[in-house]
C-alpha positions as a Markdown table, in Angstrom:
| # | Residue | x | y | z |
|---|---|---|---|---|
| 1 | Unk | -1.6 | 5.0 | 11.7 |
| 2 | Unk | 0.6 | 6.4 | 8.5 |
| 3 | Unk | 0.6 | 6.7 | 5.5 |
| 4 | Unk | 3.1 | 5.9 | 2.8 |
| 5 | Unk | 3.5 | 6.5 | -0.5 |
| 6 | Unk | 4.6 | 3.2 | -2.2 |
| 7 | Unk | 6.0 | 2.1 | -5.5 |
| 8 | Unk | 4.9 | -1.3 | -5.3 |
| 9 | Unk | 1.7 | -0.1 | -4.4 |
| 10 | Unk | 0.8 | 2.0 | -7.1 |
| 11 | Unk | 2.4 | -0.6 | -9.8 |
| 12 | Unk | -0.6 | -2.9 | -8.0 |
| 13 | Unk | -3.0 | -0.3 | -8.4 |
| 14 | Unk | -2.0 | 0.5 | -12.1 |
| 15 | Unk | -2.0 | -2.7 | -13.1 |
| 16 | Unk | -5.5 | -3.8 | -11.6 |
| 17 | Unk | -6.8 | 0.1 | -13.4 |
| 18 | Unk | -5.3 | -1.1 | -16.6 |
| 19 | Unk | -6.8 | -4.7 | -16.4 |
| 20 | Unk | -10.5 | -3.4 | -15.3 |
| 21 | Unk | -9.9 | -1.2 | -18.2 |
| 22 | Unk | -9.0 | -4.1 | -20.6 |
| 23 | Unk | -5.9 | -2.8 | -21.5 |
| 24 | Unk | -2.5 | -4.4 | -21.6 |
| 25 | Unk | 0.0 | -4.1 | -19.5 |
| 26 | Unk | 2.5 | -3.8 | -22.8 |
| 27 | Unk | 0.7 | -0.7 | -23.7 |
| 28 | Unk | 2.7 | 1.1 | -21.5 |
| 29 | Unk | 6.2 | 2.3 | -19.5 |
| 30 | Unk | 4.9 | 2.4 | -16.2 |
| 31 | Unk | 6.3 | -0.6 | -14.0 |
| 32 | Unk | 3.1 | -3.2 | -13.8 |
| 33 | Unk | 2.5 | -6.6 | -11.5 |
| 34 | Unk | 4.0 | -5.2 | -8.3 |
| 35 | Unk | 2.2 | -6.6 | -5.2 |
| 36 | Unk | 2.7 | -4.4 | -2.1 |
| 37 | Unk | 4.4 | -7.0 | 0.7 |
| 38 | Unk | 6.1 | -4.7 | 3.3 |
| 39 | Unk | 6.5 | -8.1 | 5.6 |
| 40 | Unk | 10.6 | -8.0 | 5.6 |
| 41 | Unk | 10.4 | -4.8 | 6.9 |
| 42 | Unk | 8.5 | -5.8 | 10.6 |
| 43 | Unk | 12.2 | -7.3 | 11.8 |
| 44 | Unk | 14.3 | -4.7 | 10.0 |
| 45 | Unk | 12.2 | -2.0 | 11.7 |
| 46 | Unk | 11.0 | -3.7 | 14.9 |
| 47 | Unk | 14.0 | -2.1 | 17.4 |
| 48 | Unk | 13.7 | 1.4 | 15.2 |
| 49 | Unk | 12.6 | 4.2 | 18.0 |
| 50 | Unk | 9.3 | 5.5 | 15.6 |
| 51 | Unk | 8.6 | 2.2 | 14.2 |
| 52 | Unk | 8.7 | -0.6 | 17.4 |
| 53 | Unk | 6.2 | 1.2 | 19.1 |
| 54 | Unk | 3.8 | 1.2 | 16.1 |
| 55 | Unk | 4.6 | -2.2 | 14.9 |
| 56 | Unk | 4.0 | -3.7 | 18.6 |
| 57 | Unk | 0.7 | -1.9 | 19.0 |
| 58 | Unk | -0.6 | -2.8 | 15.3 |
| 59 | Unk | 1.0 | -6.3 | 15.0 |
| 60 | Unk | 3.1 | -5.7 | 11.7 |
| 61 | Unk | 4.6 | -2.5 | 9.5 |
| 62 | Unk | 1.8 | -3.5 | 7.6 |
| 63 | Unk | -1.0 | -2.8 | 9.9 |
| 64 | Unk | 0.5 | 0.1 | 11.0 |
| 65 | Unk | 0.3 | 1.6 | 7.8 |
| 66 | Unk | -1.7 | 2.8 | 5.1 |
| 67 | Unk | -0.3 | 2.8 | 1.4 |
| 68 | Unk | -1.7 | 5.8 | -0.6 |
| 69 | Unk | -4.1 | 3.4 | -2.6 |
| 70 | Unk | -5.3 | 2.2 | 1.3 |
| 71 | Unk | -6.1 | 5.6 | 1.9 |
| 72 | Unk | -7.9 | 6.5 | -1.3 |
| 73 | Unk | -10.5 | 3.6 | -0.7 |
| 74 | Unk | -11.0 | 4.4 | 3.1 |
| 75 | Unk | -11.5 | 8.0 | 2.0 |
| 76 | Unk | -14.1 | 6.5 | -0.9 |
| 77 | Unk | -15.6 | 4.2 | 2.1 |
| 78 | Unk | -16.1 | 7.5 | 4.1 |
| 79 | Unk | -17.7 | 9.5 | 1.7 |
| 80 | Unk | -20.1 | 7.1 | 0.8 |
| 81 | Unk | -21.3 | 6.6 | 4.4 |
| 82 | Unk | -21.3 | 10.5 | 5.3 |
């Protein structure tokens, strides 16, 4: 498993903080309404020396990793069972 920091990821996260938050996406400058699909990458990276291996084992890019907002809620998930 890795982890990745990804743009599209945190435009998903901000813009699901701003709407819980009730505040418009116009309010600010950040880029908003990205959704985090890293599917095109499985064939680009499937015959890559680091990445085959992981995709085969884990099924997709995906499933082999973990986007920094991933991580934050298995870390939340952790601490709440520990």
């Amino acid at each position: 498993m890795t982890v990745i920091n990804s743009n599209q990821a945190n435009s998903e996260w901000l813009t699901n903080a701003l709407a819980a938050n009730n505040v418009d996406t116009s309010q600010t400058s950040a880029i908003t309404g990205g959704v985090a699909d890293y599917s095109y990458l499985d064939d680009r990276l499937k015959d890559s020396d680091f990445w085959g291996s992981k995709i085969n084992e884990f099924g997709s890019y995906d499933g082999a990793t973990l986007d920094m907002m991933e991580w934050e809620e298995l870390k939340k998930k952790k601490e709440t069972y520990s």
